[in-house]
C-alpha positions in Angstrom: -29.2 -14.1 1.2 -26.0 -15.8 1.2 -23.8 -16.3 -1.4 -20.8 -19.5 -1.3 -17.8 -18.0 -3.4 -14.3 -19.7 -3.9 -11.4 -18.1 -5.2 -7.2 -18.0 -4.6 -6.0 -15.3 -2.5 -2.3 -15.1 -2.9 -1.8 -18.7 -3.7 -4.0 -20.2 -1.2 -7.8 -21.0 -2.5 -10.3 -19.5 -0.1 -13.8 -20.8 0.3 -15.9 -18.1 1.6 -19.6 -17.6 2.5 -20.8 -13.8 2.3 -24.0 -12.9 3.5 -24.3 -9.6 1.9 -23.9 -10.1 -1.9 -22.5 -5.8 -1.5 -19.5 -6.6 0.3 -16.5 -5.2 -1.8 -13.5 -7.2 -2.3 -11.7 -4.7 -0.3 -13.7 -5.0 2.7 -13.6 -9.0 2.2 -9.7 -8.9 2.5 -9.2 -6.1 4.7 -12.1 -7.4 7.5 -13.0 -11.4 6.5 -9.4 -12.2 5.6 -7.3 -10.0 7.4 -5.1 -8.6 4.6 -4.8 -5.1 5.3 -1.8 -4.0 2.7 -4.7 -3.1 0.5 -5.6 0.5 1.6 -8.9 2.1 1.6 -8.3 5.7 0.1 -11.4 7.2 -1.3 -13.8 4.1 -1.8 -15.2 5.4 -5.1 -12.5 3.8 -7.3 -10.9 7.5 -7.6 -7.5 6.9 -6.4 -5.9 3.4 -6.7 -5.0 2.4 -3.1 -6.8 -0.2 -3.5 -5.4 -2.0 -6.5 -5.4 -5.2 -6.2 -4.5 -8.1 -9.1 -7.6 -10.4 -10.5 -6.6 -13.1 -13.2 -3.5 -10.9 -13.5 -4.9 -7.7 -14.3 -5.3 -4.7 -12.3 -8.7 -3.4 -10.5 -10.4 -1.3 -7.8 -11.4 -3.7 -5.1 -13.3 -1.3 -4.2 -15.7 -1.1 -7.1 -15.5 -4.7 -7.0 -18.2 -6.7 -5.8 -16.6 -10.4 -3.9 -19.3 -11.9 -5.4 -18.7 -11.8 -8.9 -15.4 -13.5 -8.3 -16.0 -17.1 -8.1 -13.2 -18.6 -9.3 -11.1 -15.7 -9.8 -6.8 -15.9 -8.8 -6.4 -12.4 -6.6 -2.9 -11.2 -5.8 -2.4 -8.4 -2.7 0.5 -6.6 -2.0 0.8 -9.4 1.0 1.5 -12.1 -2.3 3.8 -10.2 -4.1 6.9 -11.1 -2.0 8.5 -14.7 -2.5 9.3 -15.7 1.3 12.3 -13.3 2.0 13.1 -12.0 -1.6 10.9 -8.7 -2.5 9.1 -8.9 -6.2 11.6 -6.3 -8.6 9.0 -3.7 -8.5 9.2 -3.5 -4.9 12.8 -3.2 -4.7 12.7 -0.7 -7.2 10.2 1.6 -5.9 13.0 1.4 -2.3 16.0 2.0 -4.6 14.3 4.7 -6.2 12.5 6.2 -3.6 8.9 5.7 -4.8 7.0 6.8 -1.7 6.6 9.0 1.0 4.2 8.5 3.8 3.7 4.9 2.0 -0.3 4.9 2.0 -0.8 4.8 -1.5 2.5 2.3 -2.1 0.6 -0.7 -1.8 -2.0 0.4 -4.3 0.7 1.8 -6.6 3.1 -1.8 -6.4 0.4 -3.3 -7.9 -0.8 -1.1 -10.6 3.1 -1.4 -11.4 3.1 -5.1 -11.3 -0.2 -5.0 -13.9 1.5 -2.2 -16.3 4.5 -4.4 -16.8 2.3 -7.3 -17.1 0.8 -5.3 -19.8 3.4 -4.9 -21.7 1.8 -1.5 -22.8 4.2 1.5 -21.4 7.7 -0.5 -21.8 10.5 1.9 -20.3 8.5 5.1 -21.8 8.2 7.6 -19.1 5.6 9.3 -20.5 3.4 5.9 -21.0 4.3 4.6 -17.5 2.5 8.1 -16.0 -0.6 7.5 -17.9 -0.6 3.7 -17.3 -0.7 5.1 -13.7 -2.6 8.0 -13.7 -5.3 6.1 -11.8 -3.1 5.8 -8.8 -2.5 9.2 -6.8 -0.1 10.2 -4.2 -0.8 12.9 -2.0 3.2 13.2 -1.2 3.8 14.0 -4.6 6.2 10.8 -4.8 5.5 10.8 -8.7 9.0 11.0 -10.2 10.3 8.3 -8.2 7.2 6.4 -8.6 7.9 6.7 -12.8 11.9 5.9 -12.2 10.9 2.6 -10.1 8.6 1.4 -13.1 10.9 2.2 -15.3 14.0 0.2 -13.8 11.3 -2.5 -12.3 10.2 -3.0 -16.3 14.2 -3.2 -17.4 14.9 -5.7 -14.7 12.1 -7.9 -15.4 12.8 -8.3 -19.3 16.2 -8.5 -18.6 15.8 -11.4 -15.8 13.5 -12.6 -18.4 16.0 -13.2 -21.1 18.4 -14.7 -19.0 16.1 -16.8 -17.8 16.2 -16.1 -14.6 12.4 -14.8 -13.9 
């Protein structure tokens, strides 16, 4: 059975036709449309490298069945950058050291990028590590991880209120 979906992929709308309603959306970017900043940890939605933005909020992609997301504005770690200029939560996660092998960055950028979005943790460090406790690291990064949101989520308002965001 195959299914026609159409979505936007980092800014650029995507019509697709999947033969096996199954496929997860992180096998649909990593192998249909060749994104491959979105990791594959555990593939049981247990440890975040696969975070991905849909309609601006943070998911598994690979929980996520392609199908079901007809329509739907997705945002990889590949869409995050403007051209040259890293997104602030990037920078901040270099400046502050936020990873160490770098397996589970991509997957831990964009749980950032959706926390701040959610305006839920502010510059609490204790709120930023349970708004990303669904996102491991093996290295142990955590304390620069928490840092980078932190200074990421001061940056941002403050660009904000310059206007300058």
């Amino acid at each position: 059975m195959s299914l026609s979906i159409s979505f936007t992929v980092n800014g650029t709308r995507r019509d697709l036709t999947i033969d096996d309603p199954r496929v997860t959306l992180l096998d649909l970017l990593r192998e249909r449309l060749g994104l491959p900043g979105t990791k594959k940890g555990c593939d049981r939605g247990q440890c975040g490298a696969c975070t991905v933005l849909v309609n601006g909020r943070r998911i598994n992609s690979c929980l996520t069945l392609a199908a079901t997301l007809d329509g739907a504005r997705i945002t990889t770690i590949e869409g995050l950058a403007q051209g040259d200029a890293l997104h602030p939560v990037q920078t901040a996660f270099i400046e502050n050291d936020g990873f160490q092998c770098g397996y589970c960055t991509p997957g831990q950028i964009m749980s950032a990028v959706g926390l701040i979005a959610e305006a839920s943790a502010g510059e609490d460090l204790e709120r930023i590590r349970e708004g990303m406790s669904g996102n491991l690291c093996r290295c142990a990064a955590y304390h620069g991880i928490t840092r980078a949101v932190q200074q990421a989520t001061r940056r941002m308002a403050e660009a904000e209120q310059e206007g300058t965001a």
